[in-house]
Backbone as CSV, one residue per row, in Angstrom:
resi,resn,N_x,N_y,N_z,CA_x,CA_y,CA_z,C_x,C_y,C_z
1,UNK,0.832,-1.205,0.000,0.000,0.000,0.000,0.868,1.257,0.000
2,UNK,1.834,1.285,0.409,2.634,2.661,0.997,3.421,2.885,-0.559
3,UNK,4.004,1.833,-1.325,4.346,1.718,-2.611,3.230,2.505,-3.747
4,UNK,2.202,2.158,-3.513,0.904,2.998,-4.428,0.533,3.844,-4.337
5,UNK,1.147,4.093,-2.626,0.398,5.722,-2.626,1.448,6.673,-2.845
6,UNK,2.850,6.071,-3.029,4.260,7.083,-3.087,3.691,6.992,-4.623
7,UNK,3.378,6.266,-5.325,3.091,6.369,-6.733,2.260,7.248,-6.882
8,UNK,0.931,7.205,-6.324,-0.314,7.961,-6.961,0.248,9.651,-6.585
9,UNK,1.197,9.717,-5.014,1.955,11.123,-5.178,2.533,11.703,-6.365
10,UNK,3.740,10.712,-7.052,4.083,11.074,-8.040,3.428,11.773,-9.333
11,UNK,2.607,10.453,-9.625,1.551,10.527,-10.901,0.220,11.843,-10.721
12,UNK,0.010,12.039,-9.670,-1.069,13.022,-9.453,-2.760,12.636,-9.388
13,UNK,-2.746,11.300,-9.247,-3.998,10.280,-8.978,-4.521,10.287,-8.113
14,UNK,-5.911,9.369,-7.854,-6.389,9.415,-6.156,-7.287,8.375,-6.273
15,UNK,-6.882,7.528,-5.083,-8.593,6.212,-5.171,-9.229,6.398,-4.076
16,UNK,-10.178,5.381,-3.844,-11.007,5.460,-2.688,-10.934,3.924,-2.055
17,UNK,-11.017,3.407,-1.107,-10.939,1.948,-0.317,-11.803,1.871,0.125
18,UNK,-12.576,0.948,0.078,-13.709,0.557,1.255,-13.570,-0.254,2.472
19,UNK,-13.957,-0.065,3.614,-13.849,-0.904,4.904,-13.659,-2.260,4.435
20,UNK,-12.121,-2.681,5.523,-11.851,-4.348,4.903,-13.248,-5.058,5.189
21,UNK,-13.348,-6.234,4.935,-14.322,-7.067,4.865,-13.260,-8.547,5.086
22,UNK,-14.023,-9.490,5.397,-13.476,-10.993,5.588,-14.201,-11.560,4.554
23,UNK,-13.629,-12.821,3.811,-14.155,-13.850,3.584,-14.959,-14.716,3.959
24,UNK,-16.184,-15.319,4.008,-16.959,-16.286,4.452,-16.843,-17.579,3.102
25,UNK,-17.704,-18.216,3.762,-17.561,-19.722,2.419,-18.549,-20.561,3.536
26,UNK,-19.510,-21.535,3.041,-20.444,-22.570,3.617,-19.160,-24.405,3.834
27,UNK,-19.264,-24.693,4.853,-19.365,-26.085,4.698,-20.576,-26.673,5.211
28,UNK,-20.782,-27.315,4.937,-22.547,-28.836,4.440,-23.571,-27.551,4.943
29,UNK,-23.209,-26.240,4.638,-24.849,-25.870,4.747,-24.764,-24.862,5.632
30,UNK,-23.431,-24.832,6.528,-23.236,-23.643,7.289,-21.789,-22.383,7.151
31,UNK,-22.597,-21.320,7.765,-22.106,-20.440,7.413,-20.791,-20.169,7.977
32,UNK,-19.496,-20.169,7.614,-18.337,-20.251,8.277,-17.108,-19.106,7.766
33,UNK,-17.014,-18.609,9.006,-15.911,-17.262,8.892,-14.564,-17.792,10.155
34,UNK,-13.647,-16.682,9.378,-11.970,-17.018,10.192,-12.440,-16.613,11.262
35,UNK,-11.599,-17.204,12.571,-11.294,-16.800,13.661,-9.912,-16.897,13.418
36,UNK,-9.412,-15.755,14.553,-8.195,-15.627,14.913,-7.601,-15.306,16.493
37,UNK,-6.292,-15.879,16.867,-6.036,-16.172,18.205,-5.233,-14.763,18.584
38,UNK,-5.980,-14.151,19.339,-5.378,-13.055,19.854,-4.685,-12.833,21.489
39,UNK,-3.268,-12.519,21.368,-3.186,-12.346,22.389,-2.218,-11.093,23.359
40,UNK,-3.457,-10.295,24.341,-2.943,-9.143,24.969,-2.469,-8.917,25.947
41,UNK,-1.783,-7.947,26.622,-0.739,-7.873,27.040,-1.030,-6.385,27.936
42,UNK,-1.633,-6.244,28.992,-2.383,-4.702,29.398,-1.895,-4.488,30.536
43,UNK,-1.876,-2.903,30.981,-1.988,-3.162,32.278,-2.897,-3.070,33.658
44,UNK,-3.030,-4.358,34.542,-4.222,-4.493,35.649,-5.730,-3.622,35.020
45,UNK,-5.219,-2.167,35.519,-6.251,-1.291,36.006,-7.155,-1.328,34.050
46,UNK,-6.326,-1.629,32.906,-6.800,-1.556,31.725,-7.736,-2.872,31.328
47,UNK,-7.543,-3.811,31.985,-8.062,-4.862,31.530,-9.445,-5.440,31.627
48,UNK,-10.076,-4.783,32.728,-11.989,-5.134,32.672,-12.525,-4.334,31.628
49,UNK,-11.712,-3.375,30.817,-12.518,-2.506,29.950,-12.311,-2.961,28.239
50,UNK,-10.626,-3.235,28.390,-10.252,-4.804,27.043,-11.094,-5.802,27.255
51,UNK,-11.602,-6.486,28.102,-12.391,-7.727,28.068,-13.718,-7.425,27.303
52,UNK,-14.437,-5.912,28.175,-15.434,-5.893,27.889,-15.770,-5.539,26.330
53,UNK,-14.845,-4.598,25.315,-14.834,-4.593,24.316,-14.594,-5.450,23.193
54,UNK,-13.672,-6.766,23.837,-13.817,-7.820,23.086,-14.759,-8.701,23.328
55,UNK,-15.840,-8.637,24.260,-16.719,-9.227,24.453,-17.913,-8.389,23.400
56,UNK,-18.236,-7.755,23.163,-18.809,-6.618,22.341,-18.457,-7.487,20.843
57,UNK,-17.248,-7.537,20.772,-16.851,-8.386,19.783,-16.738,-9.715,19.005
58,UNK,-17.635,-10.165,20.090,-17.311,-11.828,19.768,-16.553,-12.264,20.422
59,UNK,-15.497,-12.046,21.393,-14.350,-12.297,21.400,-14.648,-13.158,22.530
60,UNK,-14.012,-14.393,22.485,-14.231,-15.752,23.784,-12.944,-15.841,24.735
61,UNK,-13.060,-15.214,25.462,-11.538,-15.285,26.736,-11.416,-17.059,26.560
62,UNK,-10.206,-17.196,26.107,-9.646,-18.517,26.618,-8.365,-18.352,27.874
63,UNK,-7.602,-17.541,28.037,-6.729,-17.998,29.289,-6.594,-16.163,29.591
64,UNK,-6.315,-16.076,31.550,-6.064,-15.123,31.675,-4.985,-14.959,32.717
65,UNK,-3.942,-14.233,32.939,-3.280,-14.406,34.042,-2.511,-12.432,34.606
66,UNK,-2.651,-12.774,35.323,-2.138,-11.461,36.456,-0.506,-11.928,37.131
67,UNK,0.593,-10.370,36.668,1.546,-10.999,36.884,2.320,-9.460,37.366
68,UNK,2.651,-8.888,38.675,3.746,-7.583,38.251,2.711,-6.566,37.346
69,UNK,1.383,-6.625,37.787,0.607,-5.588,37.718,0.523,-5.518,35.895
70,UNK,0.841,-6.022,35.633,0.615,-6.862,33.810,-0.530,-8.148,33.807
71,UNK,-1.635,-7.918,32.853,-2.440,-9.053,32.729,-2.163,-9.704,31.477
72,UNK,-2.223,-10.414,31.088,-2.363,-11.509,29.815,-3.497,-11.997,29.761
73,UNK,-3.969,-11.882,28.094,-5.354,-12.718,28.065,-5.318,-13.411,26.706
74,UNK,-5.896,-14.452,26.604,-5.735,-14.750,25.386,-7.152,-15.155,24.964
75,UNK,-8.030,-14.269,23.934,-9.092,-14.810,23.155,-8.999,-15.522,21.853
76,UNK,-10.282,-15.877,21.382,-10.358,-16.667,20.085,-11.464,-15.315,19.475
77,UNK,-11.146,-14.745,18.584,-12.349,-13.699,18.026,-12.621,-14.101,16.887
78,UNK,-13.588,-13.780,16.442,-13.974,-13.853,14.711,-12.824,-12.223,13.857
79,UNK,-11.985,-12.590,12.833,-11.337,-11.287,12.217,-12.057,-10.233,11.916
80,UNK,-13.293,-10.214,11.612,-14.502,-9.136,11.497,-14.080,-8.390,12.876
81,UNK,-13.815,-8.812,14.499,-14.028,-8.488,15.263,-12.975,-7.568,15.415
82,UNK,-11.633,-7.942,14.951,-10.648,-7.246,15.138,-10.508,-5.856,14.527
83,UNK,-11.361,-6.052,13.032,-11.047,-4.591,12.296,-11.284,-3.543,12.642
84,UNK,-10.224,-3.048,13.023,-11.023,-1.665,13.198,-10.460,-1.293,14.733
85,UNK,-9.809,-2.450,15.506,-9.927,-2.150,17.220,-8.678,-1.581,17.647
86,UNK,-7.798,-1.311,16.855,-6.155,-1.252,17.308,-5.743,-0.118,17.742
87,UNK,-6.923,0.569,16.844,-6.835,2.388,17.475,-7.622,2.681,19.131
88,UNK,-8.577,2.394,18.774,-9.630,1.992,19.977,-8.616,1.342,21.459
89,UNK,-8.201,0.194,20.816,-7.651,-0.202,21.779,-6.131,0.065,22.429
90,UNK,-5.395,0.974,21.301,-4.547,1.973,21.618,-4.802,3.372,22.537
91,UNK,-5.948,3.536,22.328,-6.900,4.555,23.249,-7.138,4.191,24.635
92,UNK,-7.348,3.439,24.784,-8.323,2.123,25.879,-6.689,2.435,27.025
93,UNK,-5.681,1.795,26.329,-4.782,1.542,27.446,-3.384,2.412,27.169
94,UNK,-4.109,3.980,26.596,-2.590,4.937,26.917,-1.469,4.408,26.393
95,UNK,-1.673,3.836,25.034,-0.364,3.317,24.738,0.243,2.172,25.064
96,UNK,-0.543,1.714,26.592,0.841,0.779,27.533,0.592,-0.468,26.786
97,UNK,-0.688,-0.728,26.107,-0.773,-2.547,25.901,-0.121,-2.445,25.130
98,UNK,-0.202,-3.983,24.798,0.275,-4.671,23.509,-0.472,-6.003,22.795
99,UNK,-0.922,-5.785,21.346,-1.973,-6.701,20.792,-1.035,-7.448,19.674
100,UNK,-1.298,-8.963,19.706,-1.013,-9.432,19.066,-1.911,-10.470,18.400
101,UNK,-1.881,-10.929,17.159,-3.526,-11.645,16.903,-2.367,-12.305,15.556
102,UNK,-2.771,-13.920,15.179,-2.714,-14.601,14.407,-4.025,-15.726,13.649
103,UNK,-3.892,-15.831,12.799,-5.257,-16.964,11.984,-5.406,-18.133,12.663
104,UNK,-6.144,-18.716,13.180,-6.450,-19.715,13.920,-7.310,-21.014,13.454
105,UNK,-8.472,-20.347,12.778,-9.483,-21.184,11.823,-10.451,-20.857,11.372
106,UNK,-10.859,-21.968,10.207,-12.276,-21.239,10.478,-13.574,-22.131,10.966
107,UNK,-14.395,-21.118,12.121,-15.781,-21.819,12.774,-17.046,-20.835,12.177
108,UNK,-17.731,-21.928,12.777,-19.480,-21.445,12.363,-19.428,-19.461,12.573
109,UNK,-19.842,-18.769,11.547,-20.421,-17.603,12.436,-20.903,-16.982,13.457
110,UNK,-20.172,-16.279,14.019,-20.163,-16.042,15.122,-21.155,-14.769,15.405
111,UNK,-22.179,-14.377,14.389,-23.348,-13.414,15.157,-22.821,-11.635,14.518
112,UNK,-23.559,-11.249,14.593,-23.226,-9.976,13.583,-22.661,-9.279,15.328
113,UNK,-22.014,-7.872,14.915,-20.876,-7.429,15.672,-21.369,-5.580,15.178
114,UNK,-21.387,-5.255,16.097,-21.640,-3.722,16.271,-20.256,-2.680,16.943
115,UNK,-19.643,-2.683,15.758,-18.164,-1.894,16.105,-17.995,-0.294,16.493
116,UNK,-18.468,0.147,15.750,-18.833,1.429,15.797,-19.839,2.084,16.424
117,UNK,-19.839,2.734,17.731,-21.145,3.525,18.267,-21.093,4.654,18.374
118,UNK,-20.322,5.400,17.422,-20.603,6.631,16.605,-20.507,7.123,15.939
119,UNK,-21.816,7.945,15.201,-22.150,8.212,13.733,-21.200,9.549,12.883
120,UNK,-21.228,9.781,11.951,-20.429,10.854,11.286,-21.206,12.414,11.069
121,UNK,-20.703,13.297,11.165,-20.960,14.766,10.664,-20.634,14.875,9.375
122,UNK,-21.707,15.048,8.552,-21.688,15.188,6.551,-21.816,16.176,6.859
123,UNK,-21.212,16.637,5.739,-21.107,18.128,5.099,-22.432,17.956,4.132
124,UNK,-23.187,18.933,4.137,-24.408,19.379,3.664,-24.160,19.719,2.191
125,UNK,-23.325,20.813,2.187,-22.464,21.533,0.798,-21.216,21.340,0.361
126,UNK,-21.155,22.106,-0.377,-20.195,22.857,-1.020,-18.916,23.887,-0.512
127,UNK,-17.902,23.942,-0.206,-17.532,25.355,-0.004,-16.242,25.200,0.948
128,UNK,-15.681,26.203,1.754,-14.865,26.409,2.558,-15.747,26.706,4.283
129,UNK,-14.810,25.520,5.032,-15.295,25.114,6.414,-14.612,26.621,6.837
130,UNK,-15.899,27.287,7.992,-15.536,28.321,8.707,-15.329,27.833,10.140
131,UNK,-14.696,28.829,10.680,-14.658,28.597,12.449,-15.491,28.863,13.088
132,UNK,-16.719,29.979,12.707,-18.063,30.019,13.098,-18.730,28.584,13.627
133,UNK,-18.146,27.720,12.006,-19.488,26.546,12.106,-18.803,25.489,13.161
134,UNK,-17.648,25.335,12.465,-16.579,24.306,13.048,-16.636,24.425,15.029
135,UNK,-16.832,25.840,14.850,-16.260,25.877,16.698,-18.580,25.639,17.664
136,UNK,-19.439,25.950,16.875,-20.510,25.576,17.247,-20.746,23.797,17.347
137,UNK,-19.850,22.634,16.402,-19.822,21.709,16.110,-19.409,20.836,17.110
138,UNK,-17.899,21.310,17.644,-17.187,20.731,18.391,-17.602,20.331,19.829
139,UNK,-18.807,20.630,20.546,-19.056,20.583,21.010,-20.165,19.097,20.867
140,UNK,-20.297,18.538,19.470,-21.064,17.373,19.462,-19.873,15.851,18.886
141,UNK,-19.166,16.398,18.629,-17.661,15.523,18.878,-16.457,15.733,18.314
142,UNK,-15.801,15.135,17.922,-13.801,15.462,17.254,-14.698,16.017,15.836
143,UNK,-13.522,16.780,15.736,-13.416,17.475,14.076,-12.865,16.823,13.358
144,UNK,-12.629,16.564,12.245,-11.560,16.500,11.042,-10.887,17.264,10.650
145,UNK,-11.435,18.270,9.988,-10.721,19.200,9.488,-10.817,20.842,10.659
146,UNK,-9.582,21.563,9.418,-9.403,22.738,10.104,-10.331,23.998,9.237
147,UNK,-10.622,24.900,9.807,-10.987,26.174,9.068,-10.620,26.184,7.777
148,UNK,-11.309,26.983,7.047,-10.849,27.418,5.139,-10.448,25.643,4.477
149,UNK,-10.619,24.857,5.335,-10.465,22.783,4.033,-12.218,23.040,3.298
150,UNK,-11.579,23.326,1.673,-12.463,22.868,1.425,-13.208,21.394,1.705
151,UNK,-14.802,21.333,1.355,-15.179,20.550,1.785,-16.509,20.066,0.466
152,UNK,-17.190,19.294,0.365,-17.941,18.867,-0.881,-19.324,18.295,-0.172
153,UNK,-20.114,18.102,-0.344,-21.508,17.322,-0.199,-21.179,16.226,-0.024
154,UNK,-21.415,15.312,1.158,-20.903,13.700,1.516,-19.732,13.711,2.139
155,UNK,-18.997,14.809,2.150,-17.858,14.450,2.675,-17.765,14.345,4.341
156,UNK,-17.282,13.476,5.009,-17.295,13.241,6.990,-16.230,14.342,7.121
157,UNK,-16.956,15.481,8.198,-15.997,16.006,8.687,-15.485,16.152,9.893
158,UNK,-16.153,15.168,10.484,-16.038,15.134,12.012,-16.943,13.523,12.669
159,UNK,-16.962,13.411,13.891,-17.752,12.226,14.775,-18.523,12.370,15.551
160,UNK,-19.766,12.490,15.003,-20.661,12.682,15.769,-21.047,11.558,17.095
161,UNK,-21.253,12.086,18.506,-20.179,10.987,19.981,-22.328,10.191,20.059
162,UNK,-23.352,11.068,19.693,-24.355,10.482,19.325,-25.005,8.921,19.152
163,UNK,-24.345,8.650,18.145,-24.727,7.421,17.318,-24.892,7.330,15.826
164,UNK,-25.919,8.372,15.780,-26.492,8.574,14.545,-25.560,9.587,13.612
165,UNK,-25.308,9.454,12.200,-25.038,10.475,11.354,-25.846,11.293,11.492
166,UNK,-25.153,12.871,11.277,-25.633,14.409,11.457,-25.378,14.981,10.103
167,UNK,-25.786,15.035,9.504,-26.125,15.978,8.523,-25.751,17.817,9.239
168,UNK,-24.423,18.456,8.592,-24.240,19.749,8.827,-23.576,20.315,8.080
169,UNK,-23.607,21.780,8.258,-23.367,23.039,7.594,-22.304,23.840,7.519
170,UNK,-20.883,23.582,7.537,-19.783,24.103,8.093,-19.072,24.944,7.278
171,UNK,-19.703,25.364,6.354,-19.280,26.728,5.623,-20.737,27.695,5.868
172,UNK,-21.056,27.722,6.805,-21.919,28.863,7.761,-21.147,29.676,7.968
173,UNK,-20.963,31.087,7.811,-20.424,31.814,8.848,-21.340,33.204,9.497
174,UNK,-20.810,33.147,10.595,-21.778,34.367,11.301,-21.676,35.891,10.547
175,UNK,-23.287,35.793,10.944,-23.429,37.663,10.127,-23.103,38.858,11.333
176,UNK,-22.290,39.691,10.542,-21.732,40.740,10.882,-21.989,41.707,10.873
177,UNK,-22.650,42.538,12.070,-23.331,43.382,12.291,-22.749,45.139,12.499
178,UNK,-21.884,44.647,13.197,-21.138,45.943,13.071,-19.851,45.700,13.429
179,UNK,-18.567,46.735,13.370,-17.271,46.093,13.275,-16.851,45.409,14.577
180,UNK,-17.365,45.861,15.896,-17.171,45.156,17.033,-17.498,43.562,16.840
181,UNK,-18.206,43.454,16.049,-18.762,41.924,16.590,-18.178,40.464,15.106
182,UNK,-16.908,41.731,14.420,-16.155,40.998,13.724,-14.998,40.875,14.657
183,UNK,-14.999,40.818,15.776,-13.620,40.815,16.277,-13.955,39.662,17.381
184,UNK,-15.050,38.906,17.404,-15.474,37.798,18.236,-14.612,36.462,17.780
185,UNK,-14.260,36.416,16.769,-13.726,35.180,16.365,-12.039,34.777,16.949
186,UNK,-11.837,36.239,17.293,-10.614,35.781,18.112,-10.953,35.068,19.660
187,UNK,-12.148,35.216,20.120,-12.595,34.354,21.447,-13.262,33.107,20.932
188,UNK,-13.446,32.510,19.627,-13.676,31.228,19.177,-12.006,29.967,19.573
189,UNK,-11.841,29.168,19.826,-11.097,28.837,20.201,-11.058,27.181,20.020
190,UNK,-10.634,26.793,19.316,-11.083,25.312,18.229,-10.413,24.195,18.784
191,UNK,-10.577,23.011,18.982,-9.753,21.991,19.593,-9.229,21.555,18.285
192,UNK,-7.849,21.485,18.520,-7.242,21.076,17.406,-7.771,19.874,16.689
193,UNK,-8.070,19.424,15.451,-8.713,18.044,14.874,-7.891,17.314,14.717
194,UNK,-8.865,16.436,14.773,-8.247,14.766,14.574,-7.843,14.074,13.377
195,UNK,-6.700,14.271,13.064,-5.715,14.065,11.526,-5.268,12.801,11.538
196,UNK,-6.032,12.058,10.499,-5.859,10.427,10.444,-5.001,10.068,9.840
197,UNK,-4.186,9.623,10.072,-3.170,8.512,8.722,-4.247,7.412,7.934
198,UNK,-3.346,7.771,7.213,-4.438,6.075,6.388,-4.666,4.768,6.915
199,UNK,-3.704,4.557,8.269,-3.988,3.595,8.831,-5.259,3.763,9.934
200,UNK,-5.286,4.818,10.495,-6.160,5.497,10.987,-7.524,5.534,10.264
201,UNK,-7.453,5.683,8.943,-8.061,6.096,8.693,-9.426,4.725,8.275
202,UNK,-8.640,3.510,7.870,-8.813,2.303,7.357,-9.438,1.606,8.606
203,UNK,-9.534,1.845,9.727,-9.627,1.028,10.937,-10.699,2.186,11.324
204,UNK,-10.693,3.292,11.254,-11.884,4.444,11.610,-13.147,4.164,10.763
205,UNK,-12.851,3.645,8.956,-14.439,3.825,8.127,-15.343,2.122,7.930
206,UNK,-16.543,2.962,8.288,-17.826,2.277,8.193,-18.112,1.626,6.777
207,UNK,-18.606,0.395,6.739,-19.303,-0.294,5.812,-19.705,0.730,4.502
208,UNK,-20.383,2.217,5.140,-21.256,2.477,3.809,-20.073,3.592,3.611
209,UNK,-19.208,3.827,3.934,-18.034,4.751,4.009,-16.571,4.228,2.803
210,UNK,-16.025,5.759,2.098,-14.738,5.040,1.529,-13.578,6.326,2.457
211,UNK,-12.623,5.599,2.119,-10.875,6.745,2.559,-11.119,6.841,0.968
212,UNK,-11.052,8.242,1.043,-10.536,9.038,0.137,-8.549,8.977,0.380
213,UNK,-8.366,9.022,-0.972,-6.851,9.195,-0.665,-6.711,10.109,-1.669
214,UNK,-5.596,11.255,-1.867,-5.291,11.663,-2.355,-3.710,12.421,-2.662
215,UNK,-3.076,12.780,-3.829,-1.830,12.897,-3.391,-1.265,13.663,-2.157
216,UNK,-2.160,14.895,-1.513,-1.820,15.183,-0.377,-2.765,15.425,1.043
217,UNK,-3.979,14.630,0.625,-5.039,14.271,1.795,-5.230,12.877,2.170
218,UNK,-5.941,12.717,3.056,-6.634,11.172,3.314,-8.003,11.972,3.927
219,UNK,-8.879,11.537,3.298,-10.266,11.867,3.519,-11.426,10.591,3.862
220,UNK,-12.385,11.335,4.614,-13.590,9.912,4.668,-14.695,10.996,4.019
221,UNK,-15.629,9.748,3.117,-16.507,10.369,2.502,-17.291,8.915,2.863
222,UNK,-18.972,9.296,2.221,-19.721,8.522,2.222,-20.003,7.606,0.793
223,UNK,-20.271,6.673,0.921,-20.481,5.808,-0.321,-21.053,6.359,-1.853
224,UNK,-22.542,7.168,-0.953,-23.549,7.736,-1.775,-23.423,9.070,-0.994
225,UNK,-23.061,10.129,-1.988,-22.934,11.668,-1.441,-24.094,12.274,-0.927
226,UNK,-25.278,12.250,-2.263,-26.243,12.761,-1.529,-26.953,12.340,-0.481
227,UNK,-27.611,13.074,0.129,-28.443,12.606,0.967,-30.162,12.015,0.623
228,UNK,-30.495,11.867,-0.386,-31.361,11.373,-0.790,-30.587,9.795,-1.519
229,UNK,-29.786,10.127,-1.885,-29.020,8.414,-2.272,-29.020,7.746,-1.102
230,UNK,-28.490,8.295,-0.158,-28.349,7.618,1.512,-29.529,6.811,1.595
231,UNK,-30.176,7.831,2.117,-32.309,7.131,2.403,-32.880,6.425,1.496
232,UNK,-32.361,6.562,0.108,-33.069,5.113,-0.513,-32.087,3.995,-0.431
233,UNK,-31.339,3.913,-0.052,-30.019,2.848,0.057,-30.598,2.020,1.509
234,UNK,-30.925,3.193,2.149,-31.145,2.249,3.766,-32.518,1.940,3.495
């Protein structure tokens, strides 16, 4: 991957990826996906909250041990379960764990898996993101981008902490009434956004979601831009 994208820099190209997916295949009639043997490495005070997210996951504790304030655990998960958790679970334990996961086999399906429990902020339009809109936003979860990124119809510019996708407006900017009340934007005060790598970025997007890549962005957009494509899709 890192080979194609030093290329598509060169050449001046851009693709889009969709959320990995696993393989399935039937034997005599049933439905059968990989599992894989994972095993972590946390510390104490991190580990009822790793369990509980791989439990969320499918994930079946087979051995656990407490050692020098270090736990070890070792599950069996379905690979569906894993995608996506490394950031999450880089989050979870401050850096300190350590995940390791290999192919194990494959068993019966293991039950659909709800990874994600929160929805995205679409851009409505067209145009250049203001700090007006951006700094009213932040307050419903992380940003993406910064002030003046352009931005397009479909495009995610932020995480809505919700659930649900938000549909918003971020080339709004406030009307200006008289010259005092153009000088408010210096008391706007923006939490810096959340700038994904592509690995980041690949482990962050949803099923109906692609990474935009481009020679000097990585973007998330939605499958179907408009919002009337969306609602007949679901």
């Amino acid at each position: 991957m890192a080979v194609l994208i030093e290329t598509m820099r060169r050449e001046g190209f851009e693709l889009q990826v969709g959320a990995p997916e696993v393989i399935f295949h039937e034997e005599k009639g049933v439905k059968m996906e990989p599992f894989e043997k994972c095993m972590i490495n946390v510390p104490d005070e991190s580990a009822g909250s790793v369990i509980e997210q791989m439990g969320k996951r499918r994930g079946i504790i087979q051995d656990m041990k407490s050692e020098r304030g270090l736990t070890f655990l070792e599950f069996s998960i379905p690979t569906r379960g894993l995608l996506g958790f490394r950031r999450e679970f880089t989050t979870m334990t401050r850096g300190e764990g350590i995940l390791a996961s290999a192919f194990d086999k494959y068993a019966p399906y293991g039950g659909d898996i709800n990874k994600r429990e929160v929805g995205s902020m679409i851009s409505a339009c067209d145009g250049a993101a203001m700090t007006f809109s951006l700094f009213n936003l932040q307050e419903r979860g992380p940003i993406f981008i910064e002030p003046q990124t352009e931005v397009y119809e479909g495009m995610i510019v932020g995480e809505h902490l919700k659930g649900s996708d938000l549909i918003v407006n971020v080339i709004k900017n406030k009307q200006l009434t008289n010259m005092r009340a153009s000088g408010t934007d210096e008391a706007m005060r923006l939490t810096p956004p959340r700038v994904m790598s592509l690995e980041d970025a690949l482990d962050y997007v949803g099923q109906d979601e692609y990474v935009e890549i481009t020679p000097t962005k990585v973007r998330l957009r939605k499958k179907y831009l408009k919002e009337f494509e969306r609602k007949r899709k679901n």
